[in-house]
C-alpha positions in Angstrom: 8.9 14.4 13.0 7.0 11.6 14.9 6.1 8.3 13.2 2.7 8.5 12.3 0.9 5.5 9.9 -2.3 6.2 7.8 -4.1 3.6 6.0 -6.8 4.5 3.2 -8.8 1.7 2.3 -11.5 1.1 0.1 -12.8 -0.8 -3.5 -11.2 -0.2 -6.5 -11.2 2.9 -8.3 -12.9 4.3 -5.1 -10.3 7.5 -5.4 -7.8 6.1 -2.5 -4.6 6.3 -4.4 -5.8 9.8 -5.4 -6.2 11.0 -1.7 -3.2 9.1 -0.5 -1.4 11.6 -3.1 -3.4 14.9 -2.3 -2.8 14.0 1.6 1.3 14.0 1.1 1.2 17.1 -1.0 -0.7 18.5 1.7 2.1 17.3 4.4 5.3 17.7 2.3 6.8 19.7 -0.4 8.3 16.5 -1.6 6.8 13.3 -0.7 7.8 10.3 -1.4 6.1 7.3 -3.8 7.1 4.2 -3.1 5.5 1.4 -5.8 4.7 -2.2 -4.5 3.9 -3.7 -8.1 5.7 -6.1 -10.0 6.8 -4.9 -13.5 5.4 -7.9 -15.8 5.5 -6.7 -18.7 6.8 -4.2 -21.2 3.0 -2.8 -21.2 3.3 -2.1 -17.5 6.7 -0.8 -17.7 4.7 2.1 -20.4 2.3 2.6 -17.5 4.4 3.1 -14.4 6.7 5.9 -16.9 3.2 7.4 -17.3 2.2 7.7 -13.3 5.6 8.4 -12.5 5.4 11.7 -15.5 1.6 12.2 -13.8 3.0 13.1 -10.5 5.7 15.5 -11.4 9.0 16.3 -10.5 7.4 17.0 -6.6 7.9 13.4 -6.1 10.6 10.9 -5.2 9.6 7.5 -6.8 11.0 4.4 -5.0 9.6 1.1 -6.9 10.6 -1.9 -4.5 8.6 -5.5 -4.6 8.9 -6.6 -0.8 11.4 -5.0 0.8 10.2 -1.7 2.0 13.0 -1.5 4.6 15.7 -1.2 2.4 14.7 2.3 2.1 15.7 5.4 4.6 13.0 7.6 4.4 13.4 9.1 8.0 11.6 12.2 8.1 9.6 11.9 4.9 6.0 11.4 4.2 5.9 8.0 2.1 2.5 6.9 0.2 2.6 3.4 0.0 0.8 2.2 -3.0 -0.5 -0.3 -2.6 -0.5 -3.3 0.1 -2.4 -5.5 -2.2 0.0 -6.0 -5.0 2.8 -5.6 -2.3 1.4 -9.2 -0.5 0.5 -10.3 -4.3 4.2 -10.4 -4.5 4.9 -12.2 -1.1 1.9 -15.0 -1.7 3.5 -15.2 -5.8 6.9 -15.9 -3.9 5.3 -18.4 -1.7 3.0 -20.3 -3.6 0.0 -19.1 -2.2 1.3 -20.1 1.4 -0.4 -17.3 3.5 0.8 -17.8 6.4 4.5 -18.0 5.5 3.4 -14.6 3.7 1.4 -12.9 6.1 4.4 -13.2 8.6 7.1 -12.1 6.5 4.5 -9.2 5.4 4.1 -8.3 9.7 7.7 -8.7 9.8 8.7 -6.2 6.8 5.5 -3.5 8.1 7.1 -3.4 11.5 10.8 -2.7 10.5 9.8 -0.5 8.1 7.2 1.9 10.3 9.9 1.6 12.9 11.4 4.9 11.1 10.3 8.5 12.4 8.5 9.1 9.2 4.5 9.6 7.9 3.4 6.7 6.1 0.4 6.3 4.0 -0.4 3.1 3.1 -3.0 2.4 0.0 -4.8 -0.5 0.4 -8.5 -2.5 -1.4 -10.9 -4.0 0.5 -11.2 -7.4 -1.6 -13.1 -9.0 0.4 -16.3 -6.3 0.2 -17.5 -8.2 -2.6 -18.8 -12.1 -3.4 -16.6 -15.2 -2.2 -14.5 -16.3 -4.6 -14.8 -19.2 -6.3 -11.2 -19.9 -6.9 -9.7 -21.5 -3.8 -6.3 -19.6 -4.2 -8.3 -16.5 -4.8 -10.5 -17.1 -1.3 -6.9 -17.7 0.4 -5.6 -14.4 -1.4 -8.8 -12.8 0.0 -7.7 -13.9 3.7 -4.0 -12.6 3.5 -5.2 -9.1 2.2 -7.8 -9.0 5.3 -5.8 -10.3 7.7 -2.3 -7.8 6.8 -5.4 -4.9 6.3 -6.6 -5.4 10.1 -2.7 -5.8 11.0 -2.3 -2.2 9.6 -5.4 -0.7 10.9 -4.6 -1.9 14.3 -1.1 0.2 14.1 -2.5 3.1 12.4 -3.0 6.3 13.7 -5.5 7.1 11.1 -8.0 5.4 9.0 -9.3 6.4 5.6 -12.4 4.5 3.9 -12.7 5.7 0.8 -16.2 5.3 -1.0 -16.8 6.6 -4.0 -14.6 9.3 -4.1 -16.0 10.2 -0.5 -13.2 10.1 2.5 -14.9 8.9 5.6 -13.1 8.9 8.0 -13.0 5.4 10.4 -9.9 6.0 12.9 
């Protein structure tokens, strides 16, 4: 297996995560899930145990904050949902420094997709809609577009997902 990085992008509930999952079902008998969000709550907790139960005993669910490295998934197809609440946790760590976090964010990508794997990255396009009147919000806004174009550039594929509509960009 050659490396091979695919990044589907698009608003919210715009069907990306969806695809992302009918793509590595498509590629693999057993894909793998790895989960970028931070558990906050006990609430949450219910909800990952629900997606997790969702996708069936096809997957192999990895949850892991920042560190996507620390996982050997040579050979596997990987969804990677999603890059926004993956750099949510970086800029959190940071306090809103987006510099500090959109290097560390480069720096974990590249050592990660350094593996012979297919890696599917799920990631919104926040910064489709109005500016932001929050100033952390508008600098939250920059670090998603700036690690999304980062991705894109590396990608071998790019999805845009619009309405439940793949269109197909790379």
């Amino acid at each position: 297996m050659k490396r091979k990085v695919i990044l589907v992008t698009g608003g919210q509930r715009s069907g990306k995560s969806r695809y992302a999952q009918d793509l590595a079902l498509q590629l693999a008998e057993n894909p793998v899930y790895l989960a970028t969000s931070r558990v906050w709550d006990e609430e949450f907790r219910e909800r990952v145990r629900r997606h997790q139960a969702d996708r069936g005993v096809r997957w192999t669910n990895i949850e892991e904050e920042k560190f996507l490295s620390r996982h050997d998934v040579h050979g596997r197809v990987v969804v990677i949902d999603c890059v926004t609440l993956w750099g949510t946790n970086f800029f959190f760590d940071n306090d809103s420094d987006v510099d500090k976090s959109l290097g560390e964010m480069k720096e974990e990508f590249d050592r990660f997709t350094r593996q012979e794997a297919t890696f599917i990255f799920v990631t919104n396009e926040i910064g489709m809609g109005g500016v932001a009147v929050d100033t952390v919000q508008r600098r939250f806004t920059d670090l998603q577009g700036w690690m999304n174009q980062y991705i894109a550039r590396a990608a071998d594929e790019v999805v845009l997902m619009v309405s439940g509509i793949a269109m197909r960009v790379k």
